[in-house]
ROMITOR-351499 format. One record per residue (C-alpha): x, y, z; residue number from 1; residue in one letter. Coordinates in Angstrom, 3 decimals, always signed. Last residue first. Layout:
N
[[X; Y; Z]; NUM; 'a']
...
This chain:
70
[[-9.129; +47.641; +2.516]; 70; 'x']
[[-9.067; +44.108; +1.868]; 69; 'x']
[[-10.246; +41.250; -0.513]; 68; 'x']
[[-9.813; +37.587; -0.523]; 67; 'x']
[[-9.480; +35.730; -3.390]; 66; 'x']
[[-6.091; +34.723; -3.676]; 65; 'x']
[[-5.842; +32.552; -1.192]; 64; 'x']
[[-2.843; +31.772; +0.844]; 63; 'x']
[[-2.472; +28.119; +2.425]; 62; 'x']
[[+1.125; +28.300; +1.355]; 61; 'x']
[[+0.242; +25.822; -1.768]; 60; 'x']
[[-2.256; +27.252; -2.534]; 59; 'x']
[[-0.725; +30.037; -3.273]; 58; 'x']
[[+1.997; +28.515; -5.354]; 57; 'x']
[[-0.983; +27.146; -8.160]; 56; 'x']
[[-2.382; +30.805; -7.890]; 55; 'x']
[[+0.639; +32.287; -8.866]; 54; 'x']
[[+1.730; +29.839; -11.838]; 53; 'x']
[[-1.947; +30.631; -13.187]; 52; 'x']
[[-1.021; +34.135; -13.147]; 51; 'x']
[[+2.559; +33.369; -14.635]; 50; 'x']
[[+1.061; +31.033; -17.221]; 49; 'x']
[[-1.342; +33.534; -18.173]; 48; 'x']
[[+1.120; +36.512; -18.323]; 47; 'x']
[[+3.622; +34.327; -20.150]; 46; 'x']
[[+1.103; +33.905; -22.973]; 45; 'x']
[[-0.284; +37.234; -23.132]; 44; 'x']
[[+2.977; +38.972; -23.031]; 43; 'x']
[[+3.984; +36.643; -26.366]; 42; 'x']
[[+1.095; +37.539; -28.227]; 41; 'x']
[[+2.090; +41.097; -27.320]; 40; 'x']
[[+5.625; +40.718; -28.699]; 39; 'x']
[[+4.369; +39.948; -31.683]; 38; 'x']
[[+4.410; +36.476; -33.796]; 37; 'x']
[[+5.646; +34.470; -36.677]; 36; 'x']
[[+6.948; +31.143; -36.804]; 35; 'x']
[[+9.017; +28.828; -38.633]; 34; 'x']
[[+12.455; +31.250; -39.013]; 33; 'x']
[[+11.332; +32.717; -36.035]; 32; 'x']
[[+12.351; +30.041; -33.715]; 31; 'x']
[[+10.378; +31.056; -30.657]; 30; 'x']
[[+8.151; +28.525; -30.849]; 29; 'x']
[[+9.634; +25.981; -29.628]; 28; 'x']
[[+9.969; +27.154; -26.459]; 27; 'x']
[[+6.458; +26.047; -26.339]; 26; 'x']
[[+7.630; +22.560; -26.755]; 25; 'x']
[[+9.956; +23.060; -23.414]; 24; 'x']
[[+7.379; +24.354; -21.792]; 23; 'x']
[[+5.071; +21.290; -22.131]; 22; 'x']
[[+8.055; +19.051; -20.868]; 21; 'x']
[[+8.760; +20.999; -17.938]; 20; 'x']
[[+5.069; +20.969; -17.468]; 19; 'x']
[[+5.130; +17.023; -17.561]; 18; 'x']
[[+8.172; +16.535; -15.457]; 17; 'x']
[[+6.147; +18.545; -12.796]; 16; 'x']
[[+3.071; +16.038; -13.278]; 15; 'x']
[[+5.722; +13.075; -12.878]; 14; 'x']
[[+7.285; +13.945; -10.016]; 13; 'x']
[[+4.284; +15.734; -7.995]; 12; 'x']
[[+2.523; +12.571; -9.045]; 11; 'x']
[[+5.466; +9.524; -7.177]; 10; 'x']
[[+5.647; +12.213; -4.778]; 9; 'x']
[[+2.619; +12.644; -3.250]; 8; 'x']
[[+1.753; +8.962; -3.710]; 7; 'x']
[[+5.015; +8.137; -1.262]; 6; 'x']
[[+3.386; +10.941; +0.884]; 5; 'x']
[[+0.406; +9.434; +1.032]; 4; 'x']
[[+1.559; +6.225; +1.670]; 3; 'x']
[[+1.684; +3.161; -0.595]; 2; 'x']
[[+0.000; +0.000; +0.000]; 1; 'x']
């Protein structure tokens, strides 16, 4: 029977190895010689994975990000 943190690890392994992965092919696209783009497409795209990179660390530390204050 494997633990929790044994199952912890064996996913967190393979599910980080699998957005290395991913942003590895989207590095791919920076080789202008195949592809053509603007800086803004590329803002867009790094501000969504940063945001979503944000919230993913949040929960982590038990911070949410949807709570408002004055």
């Amino acid at each position: 029977m494997e633990t929790r943190k044994e199952k912890f690890i064996r996913l967190a392994t393979y599910r980080t190895n699998l957005v290395l992965e991913k942003l590895r092919i989207l590095g791919n696209l920076s080789n202008k010689t195949n592809y053509d783009y603007t800086d803004e497409e590329i803002n867009k795209i790094f501000a969504a994975i940063d945001s979503q990179l944000r919230i993913t660390k949040a929960r982590f530390s038990g911070k949410s990000k949807r709570q408002f204050s004055l």
